[in-house]
C-alpha positions in Angstrom: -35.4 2.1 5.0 -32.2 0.3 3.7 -28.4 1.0 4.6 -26.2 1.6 2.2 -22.7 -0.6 2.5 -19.2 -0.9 1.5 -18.5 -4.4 0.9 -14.1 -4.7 0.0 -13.4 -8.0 -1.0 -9.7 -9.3 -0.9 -9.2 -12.0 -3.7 -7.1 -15.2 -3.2 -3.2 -14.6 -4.0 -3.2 -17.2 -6.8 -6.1 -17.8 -9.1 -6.7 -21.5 -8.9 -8.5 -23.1 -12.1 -11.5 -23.8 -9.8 -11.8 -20.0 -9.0 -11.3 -19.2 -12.7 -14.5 -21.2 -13.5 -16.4 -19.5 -10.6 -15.8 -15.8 -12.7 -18.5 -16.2 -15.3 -21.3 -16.8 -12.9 -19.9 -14.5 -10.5 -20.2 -11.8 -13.1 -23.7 -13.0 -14.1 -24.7 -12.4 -10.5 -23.1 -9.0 -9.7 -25.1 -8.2 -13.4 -28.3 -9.3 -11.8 -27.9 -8.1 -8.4 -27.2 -4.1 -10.8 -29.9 -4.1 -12.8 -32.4 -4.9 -9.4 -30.2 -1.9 -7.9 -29.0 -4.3 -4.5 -25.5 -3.5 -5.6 -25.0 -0.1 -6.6 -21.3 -0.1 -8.1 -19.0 -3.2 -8.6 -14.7 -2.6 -9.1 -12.2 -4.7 -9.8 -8.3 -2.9 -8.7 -5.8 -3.3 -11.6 -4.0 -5.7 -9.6 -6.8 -8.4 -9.2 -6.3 -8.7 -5.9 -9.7 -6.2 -4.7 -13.3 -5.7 -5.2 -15.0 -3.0 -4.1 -19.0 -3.9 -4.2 -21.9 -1.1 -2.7 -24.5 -2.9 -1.7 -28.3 -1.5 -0.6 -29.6 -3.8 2.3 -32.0 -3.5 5.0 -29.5 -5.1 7.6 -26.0 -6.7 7.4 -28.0 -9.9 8.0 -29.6 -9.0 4.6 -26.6 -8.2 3.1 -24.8 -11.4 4.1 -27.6 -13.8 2.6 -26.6 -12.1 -0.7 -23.2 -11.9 -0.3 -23.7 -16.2 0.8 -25.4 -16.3 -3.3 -21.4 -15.1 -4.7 -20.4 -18.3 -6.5 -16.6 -17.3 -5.1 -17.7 -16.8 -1.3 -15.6 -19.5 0.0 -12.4 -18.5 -1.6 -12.4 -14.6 -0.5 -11.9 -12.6 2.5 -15.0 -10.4 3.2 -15.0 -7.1 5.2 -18.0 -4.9 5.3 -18.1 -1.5 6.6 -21.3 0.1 7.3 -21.9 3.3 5.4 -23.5 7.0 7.1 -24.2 8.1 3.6 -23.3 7.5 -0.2 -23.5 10.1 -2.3 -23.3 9.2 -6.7 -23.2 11.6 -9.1 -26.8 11.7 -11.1 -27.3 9.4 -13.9 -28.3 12.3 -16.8 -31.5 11.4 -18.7 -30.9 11.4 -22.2 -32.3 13.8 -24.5 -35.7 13.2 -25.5 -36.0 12.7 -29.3 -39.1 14.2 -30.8 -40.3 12.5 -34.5 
């Protein structure tokens, strides 16, 4: 059975050009990491100064190794906060459409 966790992410005061380039693949990972349902909801504050990232793992040693794949690792603070439950509101089906 996996864990559910809260993963808050403080980004660096001042965007450096370096951590500008890192975005892209950043993105193209939290897109991957989605779509295989490891992270369940990614957010971004309006201030660009948090993420927010729910992650489905079986351990926090799991979770780290992903978290060691984020292209902007080494320029973030990381805290991670262990989750009893996590509740989402139901993705709706959409209608069937019958030709």
């Amino acid at each position: 059975m996996k864990d559910v966790f809260l993963v808050h992410i403080k980004l660096p005061e001042i965007f450096s050009s370096e951590f500008y380039e890192l975005i892209p693949k950043q993105r193209l990972l939290i897109n991957e990491l989605l779509e295989q349902r490891i992270a369940l909801s990614y957010s971004l504050d309006m201030e660009r100064k948090n993420l927010w990232v729910f992650f489905e793992a079986k351990d926090k040693n799991e979770l780290q190794t992903i978290l060691n794949r984020f292209p902007i690792i080494k320029n973030v603070k990381v805290l991670i906060h262990e989750l009893a439950f996590y509740d989402a509101a139901p993705v709706p089906m959409p209608d069937p459409i019958m030709n």
